[in-house]
N, C-alpha and C positions, 0 to 999 in steps of 0.2 A: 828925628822924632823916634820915640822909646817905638819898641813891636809889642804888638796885641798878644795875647797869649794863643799861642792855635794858628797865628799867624806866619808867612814864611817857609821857609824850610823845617819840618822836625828835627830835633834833634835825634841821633842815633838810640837807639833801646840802653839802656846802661844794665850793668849788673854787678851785685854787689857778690864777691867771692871771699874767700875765708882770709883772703890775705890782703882788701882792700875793694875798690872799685878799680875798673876797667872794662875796655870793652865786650860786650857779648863776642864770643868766640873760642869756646870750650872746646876742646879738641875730642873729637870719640874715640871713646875709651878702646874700643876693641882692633884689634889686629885683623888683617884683610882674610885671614883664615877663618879668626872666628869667625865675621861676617858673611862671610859663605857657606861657613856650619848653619848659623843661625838664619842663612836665606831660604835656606833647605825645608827648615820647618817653618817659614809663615804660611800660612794659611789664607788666603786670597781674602781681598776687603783689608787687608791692615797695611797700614801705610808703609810706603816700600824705603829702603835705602834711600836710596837717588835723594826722597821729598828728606827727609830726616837731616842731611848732608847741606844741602842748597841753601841752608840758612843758619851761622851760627846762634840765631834766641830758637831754632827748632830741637839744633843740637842738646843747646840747653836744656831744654824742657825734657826731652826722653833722658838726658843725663839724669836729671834731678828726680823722675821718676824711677829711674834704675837703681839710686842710689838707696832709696828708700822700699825696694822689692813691689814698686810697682808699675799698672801698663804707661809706657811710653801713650801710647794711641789716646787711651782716657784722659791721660792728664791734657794733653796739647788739646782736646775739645772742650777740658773744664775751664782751660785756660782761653780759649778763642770765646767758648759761651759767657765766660766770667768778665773778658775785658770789653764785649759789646754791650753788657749791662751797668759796665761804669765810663762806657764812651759817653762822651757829651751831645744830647739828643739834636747839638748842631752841626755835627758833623753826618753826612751823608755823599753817598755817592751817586754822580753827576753823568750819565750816559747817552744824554740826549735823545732816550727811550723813556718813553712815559714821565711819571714823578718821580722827584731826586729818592733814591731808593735808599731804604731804611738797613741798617748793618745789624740788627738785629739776630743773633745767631741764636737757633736750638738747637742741638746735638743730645743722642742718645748711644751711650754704652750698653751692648747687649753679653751676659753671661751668664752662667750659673751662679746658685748661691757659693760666696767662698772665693771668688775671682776676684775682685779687690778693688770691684765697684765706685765701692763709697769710701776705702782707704785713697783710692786715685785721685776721686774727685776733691777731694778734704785735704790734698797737698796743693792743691790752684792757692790757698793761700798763704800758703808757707814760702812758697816759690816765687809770688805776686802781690807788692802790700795793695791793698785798696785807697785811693786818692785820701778819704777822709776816714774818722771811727761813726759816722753818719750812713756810711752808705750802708744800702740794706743789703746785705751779704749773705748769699745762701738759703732765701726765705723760703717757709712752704707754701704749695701749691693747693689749694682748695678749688671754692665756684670760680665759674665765669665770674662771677658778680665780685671776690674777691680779688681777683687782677686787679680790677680797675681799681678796687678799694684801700687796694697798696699804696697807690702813686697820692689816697685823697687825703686831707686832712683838714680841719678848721684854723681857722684865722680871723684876725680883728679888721674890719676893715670900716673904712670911716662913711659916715650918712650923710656930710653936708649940714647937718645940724651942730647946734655945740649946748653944752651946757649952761643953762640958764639960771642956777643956783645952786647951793651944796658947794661943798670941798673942789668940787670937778667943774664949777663955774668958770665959762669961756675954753674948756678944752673941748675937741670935738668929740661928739658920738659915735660911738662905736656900736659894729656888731658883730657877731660870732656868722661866719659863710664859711661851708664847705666847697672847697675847693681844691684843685691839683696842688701839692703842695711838695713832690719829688719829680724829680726827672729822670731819675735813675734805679734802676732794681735788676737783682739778682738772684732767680727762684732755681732751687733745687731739689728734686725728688729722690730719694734715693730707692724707691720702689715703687715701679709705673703702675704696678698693680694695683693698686688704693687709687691710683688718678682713672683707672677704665675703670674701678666701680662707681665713681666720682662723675663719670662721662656718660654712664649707663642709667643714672637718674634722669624719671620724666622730668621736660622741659628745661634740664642742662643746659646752662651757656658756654662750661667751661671749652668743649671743641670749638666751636665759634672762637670765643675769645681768643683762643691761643693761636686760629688761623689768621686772625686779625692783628693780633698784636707780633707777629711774624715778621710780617710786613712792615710795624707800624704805623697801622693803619688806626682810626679811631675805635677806642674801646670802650666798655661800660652801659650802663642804662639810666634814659629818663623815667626815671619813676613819679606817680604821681603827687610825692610829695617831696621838698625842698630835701630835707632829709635825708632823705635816701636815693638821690640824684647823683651820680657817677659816671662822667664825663671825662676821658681823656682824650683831648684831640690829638690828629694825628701829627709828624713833626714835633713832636714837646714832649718825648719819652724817647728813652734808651732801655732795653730788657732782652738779658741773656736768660737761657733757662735749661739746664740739665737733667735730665731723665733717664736711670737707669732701670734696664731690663732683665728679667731675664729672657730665655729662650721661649718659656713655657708659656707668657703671662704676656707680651709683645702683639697675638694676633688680634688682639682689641683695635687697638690704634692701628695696626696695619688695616683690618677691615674697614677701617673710616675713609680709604683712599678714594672712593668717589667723594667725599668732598674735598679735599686736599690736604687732610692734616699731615698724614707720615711724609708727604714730600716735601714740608718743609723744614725737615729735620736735616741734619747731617749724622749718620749712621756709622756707628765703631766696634768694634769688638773690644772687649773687656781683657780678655787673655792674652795675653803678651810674651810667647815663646822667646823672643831674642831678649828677656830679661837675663842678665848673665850671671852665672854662678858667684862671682865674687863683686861685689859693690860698688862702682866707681864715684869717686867723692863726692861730697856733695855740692854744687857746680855756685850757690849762691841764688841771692833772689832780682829778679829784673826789677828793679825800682825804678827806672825810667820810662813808661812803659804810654802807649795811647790813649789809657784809663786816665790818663794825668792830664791830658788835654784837656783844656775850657777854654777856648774863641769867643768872643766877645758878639757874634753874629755869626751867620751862615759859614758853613765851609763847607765846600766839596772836594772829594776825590776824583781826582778829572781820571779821564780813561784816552788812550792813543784812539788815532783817528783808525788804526786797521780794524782796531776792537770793534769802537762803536759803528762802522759801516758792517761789521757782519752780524752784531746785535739786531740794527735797525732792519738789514734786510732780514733776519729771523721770523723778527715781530714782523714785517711787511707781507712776507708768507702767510704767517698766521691769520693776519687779521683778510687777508684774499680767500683763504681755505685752500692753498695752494699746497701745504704741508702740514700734515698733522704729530703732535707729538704723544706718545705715550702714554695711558696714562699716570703713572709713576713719574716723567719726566718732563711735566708740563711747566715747570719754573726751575730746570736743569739754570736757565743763562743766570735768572736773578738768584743763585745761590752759589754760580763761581763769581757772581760779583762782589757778593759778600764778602767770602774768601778772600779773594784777589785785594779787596780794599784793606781788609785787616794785614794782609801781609805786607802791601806797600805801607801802613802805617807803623807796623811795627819796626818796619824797614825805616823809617823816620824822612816818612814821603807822604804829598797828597797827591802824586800820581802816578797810576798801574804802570807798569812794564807789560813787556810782553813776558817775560819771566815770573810776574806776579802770576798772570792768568793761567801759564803752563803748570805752575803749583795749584790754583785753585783747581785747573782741570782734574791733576790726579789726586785730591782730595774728592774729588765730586768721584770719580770714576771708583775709586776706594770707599766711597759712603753706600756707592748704586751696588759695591757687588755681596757688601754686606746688607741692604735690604732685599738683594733679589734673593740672596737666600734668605733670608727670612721668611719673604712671599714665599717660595718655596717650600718652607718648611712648612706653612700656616697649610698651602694647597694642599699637601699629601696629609700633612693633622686632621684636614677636613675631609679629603680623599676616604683615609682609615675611618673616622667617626662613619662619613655615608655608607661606604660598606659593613662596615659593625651594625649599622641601624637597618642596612638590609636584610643580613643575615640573621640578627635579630628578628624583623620581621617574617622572614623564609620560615626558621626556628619555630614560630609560635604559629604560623597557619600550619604547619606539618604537626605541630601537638594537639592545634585543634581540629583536624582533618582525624588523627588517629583516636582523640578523645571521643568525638563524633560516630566515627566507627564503631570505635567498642563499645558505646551508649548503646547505639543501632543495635548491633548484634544480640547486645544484652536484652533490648528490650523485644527482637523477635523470639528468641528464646524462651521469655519468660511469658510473651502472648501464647505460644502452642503448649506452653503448659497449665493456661488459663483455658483451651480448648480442651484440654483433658479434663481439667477439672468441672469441665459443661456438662460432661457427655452423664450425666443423673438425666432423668427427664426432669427433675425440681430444679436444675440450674445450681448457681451456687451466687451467695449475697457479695457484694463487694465487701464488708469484714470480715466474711468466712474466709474468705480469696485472702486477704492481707495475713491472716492466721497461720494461713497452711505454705505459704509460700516461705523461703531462707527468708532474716533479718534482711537480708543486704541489697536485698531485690525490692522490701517494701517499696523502698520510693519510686520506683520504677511502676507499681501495679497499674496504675490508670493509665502513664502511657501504653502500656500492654495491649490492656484491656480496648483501648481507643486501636490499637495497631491492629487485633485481631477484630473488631468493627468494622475496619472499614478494609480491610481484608475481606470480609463477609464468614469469617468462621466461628462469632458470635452473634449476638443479642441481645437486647436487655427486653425482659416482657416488663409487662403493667404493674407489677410491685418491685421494680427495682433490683430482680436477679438475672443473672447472668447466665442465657441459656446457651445451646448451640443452635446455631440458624440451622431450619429448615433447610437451606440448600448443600450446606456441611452435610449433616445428619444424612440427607440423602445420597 
């Protein structure tokens, strides 16, 4: 009996290289010296040697990134984000922890402008065809409400009735329903900044959504009319989604981390030190690849029983309150499982190794120490602002402590010269007083005049002038 597609063993990842197909297994280009030059300068958070080595489609990918002067690190996440949004929404992985979990990757490249962002990410296709010219590749990211409005579309769908006259007599009736009508999507941002102003709008769905759809969990809203009804359940979608950062423009989404959105990301740096001075060729594109998968029914990626006995006791902790996790690291396991599934699949396996999950561990440990610095950087950004907003405030009570002062002074000043001007026995009128005094003091008179009041070194008699009180006088 023929096999199902998706069915069996996978086939091996293929690649096509300049001088034919054969298998993935590209040899790295550099010599063990350069390599140790260039271990020198990576900078902590980017994927080490060892991960690069351990698999030649990993080899591939940093090759085909080098080739073309870009980060190894970015491309292998455009390309993990890109091939979980053209998996087939039947394939998941199977842990015997909770529901069959969704392979759904997000990853984020964080750098400055100029780092090669969006040239990295914009080689995932060059490198990787996409199953059909259907699939949605690269889409932008808007509302919440536009997620789900990706996967929908209208369809004819029949009423049970048929036509009872006309040209259409005895066919059935039809009607126009919105409904799911993709399985598959692939969103890409090339500037997270326009998604946190996007996230900063009252009554936003979009953080929700994307925490949702992370998962693959259900997305979309019932609204109150047909129309505008967007439902994607959960299991019946595949969606990768890439987001690039910079340094500056990233503590949006980090600050969302009491609800969970930046821990479901996988975190990279953009700048790629071990890019080598001279280009090694260009390695070819994997054309055989997990995206290409379609099973006719469920598949899972089964996991070794060491895995899942240290998963289940994790969760069994958790759910006792026996052990608490971080909270940054509170869905650490269901994002090596990710991992781990994508690499036995590319592996041309539906089941982890234990060498799958020692790869997804130091992709996970390499994602955590590029957000801790980020956290990091965000804390002391916020650090600096609070004390700027202190010192600021110090700043302005001392100007207006000194301001106040030299009011003060000004105005005791110009009262003892309003006692001078008493000492006529006729007093003097409050406009004679604003006459004789500097310009610069006018505005100041009636406080004066009020200071030397209640002082007791003036008076006002019965028409309104300004004498010297008897107890002065005396």
């Amino acid at each position: 009996m023929a096999q199902r597609p998706g069915e069996g063993r996978v086939r091996p990842v293929k690649v096509v290289a300049n001088n034919g197909l054969h298998e993935a297994g590209v040899p790295d280009p550099w010599s063990e010296a350069e390599q140790e030059q260039h271990a020198a300068l990576r900078r902590p958070g980017l994927l080490p040697e060892e991960f690069w080595s351990a698999r030649p489609v990993f080899t591939h990918i940093r090759q085909a990134a080098h080739s073309r002067v870009c980060s190894g690190d970015v491309l292998f996440w455009a390309v993990m984000a890109r091939t979980s949004g053209m998996l087939s929404h039947r394939i998941r992985a199977e842990t015997g922890v909770g529901n069959r979990a969704s392979l759904n990757i997000f990853a984020s490249p964080v750098g400055p402008p100029g780092a090669g962002k969006s040239s990295s990410a914009g080689l995932a296709r060059k490198v990787m065809p996409a199953p059909d010219d259907s699939f949605p590749d690269g889409m932008p990211l808007g509302t919440g409400e536009g997620v789900a409005e990706a996967f929908m579309g209208e369809v004819e769908e029949e009423t049970g009735a048929f036509h009872e006259r006309g040209p259409k007599k005895g066919d059935p009736v039809t009607v126009k329903v919105r409904k799911q009508v993709r399985h598959n999507i692939y969103f890409y941002v090339d500037e997270g900044s326009v998604l946190s102003k996007l996230g900063e709008r009252s009554a936003s769905t979009l953080y929700e959504t994307l925490r949702s759809a992370a998962f693959g969990e259900g997305i979309g809203q019932t609204n109150a009319t047909a129309e505008r009804i967007r439902r994607v359940q959960e299991e019946t979608y595949s969606m990768g989604l890439l987001i690039g950062y910079q340094p500056a423009t990233v503590g949006h989404l980090m600050a969302d981390a009491g609800a969970g959105t930046p821990q479901r990301f996988f975190w990279c740096w953009a700048t790629d030190p071990s890019i080598p001075d001279d280009p090694p060729p260009w390695p070819g594109q994997i054309t055989d690849h997990p995206g290409m998968l379609r099973p006719l029914g469920e598949k899972d990626v089964e996991f070794p029983d060491d895995i899942k006995k240290r998963l289940r006791a994790e969760k069994l902790a958790r759910g006792r309150g026996e052990i608490e996790a971080s909270l940054h690291d509170g869905h650490a396991s269901l994002m090596k499982i990710k991992a781990a599934s994508m690499f036995a699949l590319f592996d041309g396996r539906f089941a982890v190794t234990d060498e799958d999950w020692e790869l997804a561990e130091m992709v996970w440990e390499s994602s955590c120490l590029v957000r801790d610095a980020l956290i990091a950087q965000a804390e002391r950004e916020a650090q600096a602002a609070k004390e700027q907003q202190e010192s600021a405030a110090v700043s302005l009570a001392l100007r207006t402590h000194d301001a106040k002062t030299t009011a003060d002074l000004a105005v005791e000043r110009l009262a003892l010269q309003v006692l001078k001007r008493t000492s006529a026995p006729e007093g003097i009128t409050i406009g004679a007083l604003r006459k004789a005094v500097n310009s610069r003091d006018r505005p100041l008179v009636d406080k004066a005049v009020a200071f030397a009041e209640a002082r007791g070194w003036v008076a006002m008699d019965g028409d309104g002038r300004i004498c010297a009180s008897a107890a002065k006088a005396a």
